[in-house]
C-alpha positions in Angstrom: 129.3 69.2 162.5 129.3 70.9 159.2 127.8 75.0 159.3 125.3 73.7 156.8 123.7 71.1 159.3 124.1 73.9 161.7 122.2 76.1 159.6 119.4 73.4 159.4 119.4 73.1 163.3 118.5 76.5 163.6 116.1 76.6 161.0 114.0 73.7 162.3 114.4 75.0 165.5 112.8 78.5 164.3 110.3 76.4 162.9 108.8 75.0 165.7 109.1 78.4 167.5 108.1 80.6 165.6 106.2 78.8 162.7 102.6 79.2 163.2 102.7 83.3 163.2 103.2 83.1 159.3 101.0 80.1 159.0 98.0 82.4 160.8 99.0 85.2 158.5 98.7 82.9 155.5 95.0 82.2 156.2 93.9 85.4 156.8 95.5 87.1 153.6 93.4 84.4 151.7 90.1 85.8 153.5 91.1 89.0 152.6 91.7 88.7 149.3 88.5 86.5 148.8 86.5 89.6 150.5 88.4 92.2 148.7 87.6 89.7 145.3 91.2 89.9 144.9 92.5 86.8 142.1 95.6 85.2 143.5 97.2 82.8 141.2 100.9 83.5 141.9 102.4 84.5 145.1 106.3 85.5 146.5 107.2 85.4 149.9 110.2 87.6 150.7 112.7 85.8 153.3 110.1 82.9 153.4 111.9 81.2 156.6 110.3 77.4 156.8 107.8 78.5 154.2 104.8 77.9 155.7 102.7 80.2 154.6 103.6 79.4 151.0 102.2 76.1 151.9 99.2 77.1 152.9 99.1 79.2 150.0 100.3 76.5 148.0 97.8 73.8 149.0 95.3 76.6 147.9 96.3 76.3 144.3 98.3 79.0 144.0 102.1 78.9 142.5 104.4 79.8 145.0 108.0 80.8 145.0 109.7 82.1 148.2 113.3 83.5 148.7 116.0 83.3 151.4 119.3 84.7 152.1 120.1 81.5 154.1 121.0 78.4 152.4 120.2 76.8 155.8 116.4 78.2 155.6 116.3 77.1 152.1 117.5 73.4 152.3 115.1 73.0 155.2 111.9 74.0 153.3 113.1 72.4 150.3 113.0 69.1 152.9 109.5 69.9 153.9 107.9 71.4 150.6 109.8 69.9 147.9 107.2 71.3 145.4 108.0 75.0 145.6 110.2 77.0 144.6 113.3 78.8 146.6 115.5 81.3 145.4 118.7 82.2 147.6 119.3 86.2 147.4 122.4 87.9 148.7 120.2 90.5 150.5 117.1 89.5 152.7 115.0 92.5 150.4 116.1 91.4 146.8 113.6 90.5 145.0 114.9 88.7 141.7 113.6 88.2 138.1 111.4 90.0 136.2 108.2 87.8 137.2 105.6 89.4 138.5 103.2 88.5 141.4 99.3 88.8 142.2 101.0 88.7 145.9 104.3 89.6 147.6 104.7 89.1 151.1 107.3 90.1 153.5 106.3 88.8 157.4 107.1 88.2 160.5 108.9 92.0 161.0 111.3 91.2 158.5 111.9 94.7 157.2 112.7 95.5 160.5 115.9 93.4 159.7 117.1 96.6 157.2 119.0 98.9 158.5 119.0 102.3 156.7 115.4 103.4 155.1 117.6 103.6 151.9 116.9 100.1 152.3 112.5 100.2 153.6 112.2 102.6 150.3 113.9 100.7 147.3 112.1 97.3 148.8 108.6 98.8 148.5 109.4 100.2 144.7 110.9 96.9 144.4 108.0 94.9 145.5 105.5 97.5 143.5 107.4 97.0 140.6 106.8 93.1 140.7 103.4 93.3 141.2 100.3 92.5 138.8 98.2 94.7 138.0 95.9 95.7 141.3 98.4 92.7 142.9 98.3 93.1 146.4 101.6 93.5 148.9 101.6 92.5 152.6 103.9 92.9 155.1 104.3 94.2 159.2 106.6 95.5 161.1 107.7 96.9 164.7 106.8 100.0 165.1 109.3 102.8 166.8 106.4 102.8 170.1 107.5 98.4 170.7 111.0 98.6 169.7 112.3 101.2 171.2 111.3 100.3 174.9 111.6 97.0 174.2 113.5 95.0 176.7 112.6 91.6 177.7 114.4 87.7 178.6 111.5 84.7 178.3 112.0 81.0 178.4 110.3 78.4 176.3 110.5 74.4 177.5 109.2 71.9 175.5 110.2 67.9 175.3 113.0 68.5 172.4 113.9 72.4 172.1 114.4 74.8 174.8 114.9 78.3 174.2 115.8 81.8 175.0 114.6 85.1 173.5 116.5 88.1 175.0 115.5 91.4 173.7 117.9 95.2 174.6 116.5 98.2 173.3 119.0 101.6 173.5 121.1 101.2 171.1 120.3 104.3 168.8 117.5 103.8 166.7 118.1 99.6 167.2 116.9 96.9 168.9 119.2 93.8 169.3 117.7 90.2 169.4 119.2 87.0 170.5 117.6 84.0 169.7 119.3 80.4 171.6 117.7 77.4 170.9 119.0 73.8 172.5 117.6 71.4 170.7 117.5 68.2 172.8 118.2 65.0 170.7 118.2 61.9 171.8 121.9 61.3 173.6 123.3 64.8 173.1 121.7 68.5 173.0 122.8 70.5 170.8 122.8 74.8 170.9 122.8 76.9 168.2 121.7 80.7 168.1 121.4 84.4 166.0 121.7 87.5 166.9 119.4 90.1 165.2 119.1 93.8 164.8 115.8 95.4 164.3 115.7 99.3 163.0 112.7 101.8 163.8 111.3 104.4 161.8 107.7 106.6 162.3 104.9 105.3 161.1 104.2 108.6 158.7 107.6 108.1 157.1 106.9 104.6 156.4 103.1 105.1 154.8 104.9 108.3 153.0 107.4 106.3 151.4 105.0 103.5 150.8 102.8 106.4 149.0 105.9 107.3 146.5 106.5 103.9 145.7 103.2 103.9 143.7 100.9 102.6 146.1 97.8 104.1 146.5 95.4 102.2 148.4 97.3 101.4 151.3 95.8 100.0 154.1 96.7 99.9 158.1 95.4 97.0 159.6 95.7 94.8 163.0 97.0 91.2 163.1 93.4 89.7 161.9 93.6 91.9 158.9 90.8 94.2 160.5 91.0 98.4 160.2 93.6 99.3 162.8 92.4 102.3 164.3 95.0 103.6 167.1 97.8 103.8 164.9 100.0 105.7 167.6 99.1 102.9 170.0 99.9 100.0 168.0 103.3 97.3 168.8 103.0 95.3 165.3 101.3 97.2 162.1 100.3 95.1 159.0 100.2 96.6 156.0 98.3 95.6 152.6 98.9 97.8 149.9 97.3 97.6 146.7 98.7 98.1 143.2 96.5 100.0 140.6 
């Protein structure tokens, strides 16, 4: 089996795990906008995965181009949503062109994937420099509190794809993922896997660097978009910052 079908394994696999968090996401950044009268005619997803939520925003009307630093990832979405557009970047935070965007997102803790805050801090001037004007960014991540204490093994069975999530914290200021999925077809199951490395920073850091990347109206919100109040408390922080 070729290391591109592989590629596609996993992402369809990833799909059908984990999937519906961006497609949640997706609905409730449209509410948000509409309540915030936000116009979104244009919208980049940064490492879109199986693109969902550019679907969503995409059946919405709004034109939609997402990137990916796997080809895998890419020629599975192009598969499922041959209507928009995928760019494939060398790093997962490049942003590319000189378009610019009413919306970026960047989900799923995904800029938990970057290693050295080097990395965090040119992304968000990145991201604020291909935004419209008062263009709204989104993203979440892991906060130091979930990540560092982190360690957990579940199991998922379903008819066609069992897998494993196994999640060690310790390792400096990292947290190392394994994701194995066997994906049962009908006369053979086949196993395919990643390993990840999430990083941790404080959350003032993060909003301070978000601040000197030209964002001003930042706001810290929960999962559902709503005013996240505990800060100190929180496992997952979303963040939509606003471009003036």
């Amino acid at each position: 089996m070729s290391n591109t079908q592989i590629d596609i394994d996993f992402a369809k696999a990833w799909d059908n795990s984990q999937g519906s968090f961006s497609m949640n996401v997706a609905n409730r950044i449209l509410n948000f906008a509409e309540e915030k009268n936000v116009k979104i005619k244009t919208a980049l997803d940064i490492c879109c995965g199986a693109a969902n939520l550019l679907n969503i925003f995409h059946n919405r009307g709004i034109k939609c181009v997402g990137t990916e630093s796997r080809q895998g990832m890419i020629d599975y979405s192009k598969q499922k949503y041959p209507e928009i557009e995928f760019v494939k970047t060398v790093k997962m935070s490049e942003i590319p062109g000189k378009h610019k965007y009413d919306l970026i997102t960047c989900n799923h803790d995904v800029v938990n994937y970057f290693e050295n805050f080097d990395e965090w801090k040119e992304f968000f001037k990145s991201a604020e420099k291909h935004l419209e004007k008062n263009g709204m960014f989104v993203f979440d991540f892991y906060t130091k509190k979930k990540l560092s204490t982190w360690n957990e093994t579940t199991f998922f069975s379903s008819e066609w794809l069992d897998y494993i999530t196994d999640v060690k914290s310790g390792i400096y200021d990292k947290t190392r993922i394994i994701y194995t999925y066997y994906i049962n077809y009908k006369d053979y199951v086949i196993k395919t896997r990643d390993i990840v490395v999430e990083c941790y920073f404080e959350n003032n850091v993060i909003f301070e660097a978000l601040n000197k990347a030209g964002f001003k109206n930042i706001m810290v919100v929960d999962e559902n978009l709503n005013p996240l109040e505990n800060i100190e408390f929180a496992d997952r922080i979303h963040i939509v910052a606003m471009k003036k």
